[in-house]
N, C-alpha and C positions, 0 to 999 in steps of 0.2 A: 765380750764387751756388751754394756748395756745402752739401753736408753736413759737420757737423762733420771727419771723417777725410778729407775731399778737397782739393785746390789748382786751380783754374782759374786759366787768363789768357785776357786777352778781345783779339782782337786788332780791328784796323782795321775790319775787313769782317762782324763785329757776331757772329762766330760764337765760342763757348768751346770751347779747343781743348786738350791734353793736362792732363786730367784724371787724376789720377793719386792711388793710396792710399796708404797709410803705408809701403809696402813700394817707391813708387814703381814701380807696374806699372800701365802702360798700359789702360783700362779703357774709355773711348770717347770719340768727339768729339762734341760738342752742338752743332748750329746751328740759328739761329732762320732761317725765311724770313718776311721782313716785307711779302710779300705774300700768303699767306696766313694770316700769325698764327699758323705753326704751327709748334713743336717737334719736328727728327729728331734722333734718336741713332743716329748712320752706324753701319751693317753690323749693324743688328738691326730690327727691323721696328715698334720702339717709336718712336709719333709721336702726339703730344698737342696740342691745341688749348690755348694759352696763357688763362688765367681771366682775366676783366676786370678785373678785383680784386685779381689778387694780381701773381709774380714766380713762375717754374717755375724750378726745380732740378731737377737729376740723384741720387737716389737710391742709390747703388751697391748697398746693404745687401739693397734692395728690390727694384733692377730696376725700378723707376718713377718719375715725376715726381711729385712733390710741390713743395707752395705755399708762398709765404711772404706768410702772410695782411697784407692793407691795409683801412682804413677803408674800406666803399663810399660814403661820400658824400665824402670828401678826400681818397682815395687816400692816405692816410699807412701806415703804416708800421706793425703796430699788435705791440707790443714790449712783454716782462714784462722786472725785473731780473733780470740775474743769479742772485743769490740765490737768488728766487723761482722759478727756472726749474729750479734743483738740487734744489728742493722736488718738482716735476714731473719730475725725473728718479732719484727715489728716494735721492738723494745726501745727503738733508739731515737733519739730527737734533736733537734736544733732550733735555736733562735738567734737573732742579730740586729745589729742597730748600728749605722751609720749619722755622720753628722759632723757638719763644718763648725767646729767649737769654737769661739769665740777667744782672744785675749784673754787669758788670765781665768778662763771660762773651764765649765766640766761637762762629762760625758759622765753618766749615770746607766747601769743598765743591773735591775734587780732580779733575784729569782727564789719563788718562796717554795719550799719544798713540801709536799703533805704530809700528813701524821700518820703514816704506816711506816712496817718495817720493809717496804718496796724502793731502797735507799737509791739517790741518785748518784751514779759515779761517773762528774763533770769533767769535763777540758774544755778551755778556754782560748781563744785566738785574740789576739788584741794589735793592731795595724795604727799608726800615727804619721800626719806629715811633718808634725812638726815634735822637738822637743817634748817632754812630757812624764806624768810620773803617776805611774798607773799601784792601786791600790787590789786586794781582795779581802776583803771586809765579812766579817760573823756577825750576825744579830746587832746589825746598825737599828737607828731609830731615821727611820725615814718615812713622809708624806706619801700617799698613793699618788703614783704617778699614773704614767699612760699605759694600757695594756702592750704588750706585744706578743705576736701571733705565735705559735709555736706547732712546728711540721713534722709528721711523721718520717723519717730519714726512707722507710720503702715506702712509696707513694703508691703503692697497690693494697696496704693497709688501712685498715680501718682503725688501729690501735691508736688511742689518746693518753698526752700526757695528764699527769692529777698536778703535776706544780705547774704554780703562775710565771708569770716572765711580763717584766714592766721597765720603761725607762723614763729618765725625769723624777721630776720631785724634789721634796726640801729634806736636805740632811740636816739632822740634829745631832747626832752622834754617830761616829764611824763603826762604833763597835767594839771589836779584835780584828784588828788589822792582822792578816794573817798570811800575809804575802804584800812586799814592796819589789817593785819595781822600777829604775830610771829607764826610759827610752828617749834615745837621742832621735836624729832628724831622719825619718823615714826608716826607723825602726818596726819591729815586727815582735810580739812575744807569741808564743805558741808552735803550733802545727805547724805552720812553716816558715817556723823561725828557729831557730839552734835547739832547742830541748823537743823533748820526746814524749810521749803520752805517758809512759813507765814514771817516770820524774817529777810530772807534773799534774796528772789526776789527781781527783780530791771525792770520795766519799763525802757527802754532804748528810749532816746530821739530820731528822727527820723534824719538821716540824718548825723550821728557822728560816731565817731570809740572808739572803746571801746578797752581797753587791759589789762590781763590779766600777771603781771610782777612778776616774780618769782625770787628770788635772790637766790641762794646757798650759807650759810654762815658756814656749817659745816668743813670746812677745807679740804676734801675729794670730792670724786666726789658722787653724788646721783643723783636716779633714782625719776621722779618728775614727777608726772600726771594729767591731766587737763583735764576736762570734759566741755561742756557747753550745758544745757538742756534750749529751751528755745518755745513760742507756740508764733505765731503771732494772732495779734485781734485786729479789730477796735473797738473802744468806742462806747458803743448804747448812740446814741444823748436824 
């Protein structure tokens, strides 16, 4: 097994062989002797004893072996999601808006994405006290509203997002509504609400604004919550 920027192939005789980076240049060959358990990386002098527990890879970055940790008592395999692991890689982020909405009134929460191919792949949390009819919206025409902050999800990072994140402002056109929503009274859509991140992430097109339109249709005024989790990633070609 490689590291993320690597390709092995394993051939017949148990050994990984043209190991190569993104530039496809020749880097080393890996074989195991399974008599004595141990890992060489031909024409360097790096040679490692395989861990009982885990699975040794070739590091190129490092220049060492690193593991791929397994359960010690069932040798499995032991694996975060995705998601969660973009979180661990400083990649992931959040923003949220709260706000006692008014009669008949809206919650607004926009997010413009930047013009590379580092696409963001969103989910959304949306919380209401009252009745309401929540929208997700493509390439609305809407007025700059107010900035809002946006945090790196590992707070030992230094890693920034490139999209904006705003709420407020005057709509002029919705767009492509591209998700309707009714929520009744103390309703909840999202994370922890009945659907699932699998169901309801949304790749966001590069270079577009996105909005997040909340109606108040309970009669009264309610309190209306908006979350957006979202990790940026470029596509491996």
């Amino acid at each position: 097994m490689a590291d993320q920027n690597q390709k092995i192939d394993q051939n017949y005789k148990g050994s990984m062989t043209g190991v190569t980076n993104d530039a496809n240049e020749y880097i080393r060959t890996v074989k195991m002797n399974p008599s004595t358990d141990r890992v060489l990386v031909e024409n360097s002098s790096l040679d490692y004893t395989l861990d009982s527990v885990g699975i040794a890879y070739y590091n190129s970055s490092s220049g060492t072996m690193d593991y791929v940790r397994a359960d010690g008592a069932t040798r499995s395999l032991t694996t975060i999601d995705y998601e969660h692991h973009e979180i661990h890689a400083g990649s992931s982020y959040t923003t949220n808006r709260t706000n006692d909405v008014g009669s008949e009134g809206t919650l607004i929460v926009a997010i413009r994405t930047p013009n590379t191919t580092k696409w963001l792949h969103l989910f959304y949390d949306v919380s209401v006290e009252g009745e309401s009819l929540l929208r997700l919206c493509e390439s609305p025409t809407i007025a700059t509203g107010t900035a809002l902050a946006i945090y790196n999800r590992d707070r030992n990072s230094t890693g920034t997002s490139q999209a904006l994140a705003s709420y407020g402002g005057t709509v002029t056109s919705v767009g492509t509504v591209i998700r309707t929503y009714h929520m009744g009274t103390g309703d909840k859509f999202g994370a922890g609400g009945a659907s699932t991140r699998g169901t309801n992430e949304f790749i966001l097109k590069q270079n577009t604004t996105y909005m997040l339109l909340v109606n108040n249709l309970s009669g009264g005024s309610s309190y209306t919550s908006t979350k957006l989790d979202w990790y940026e990633h470029t596509n491996v070609s």
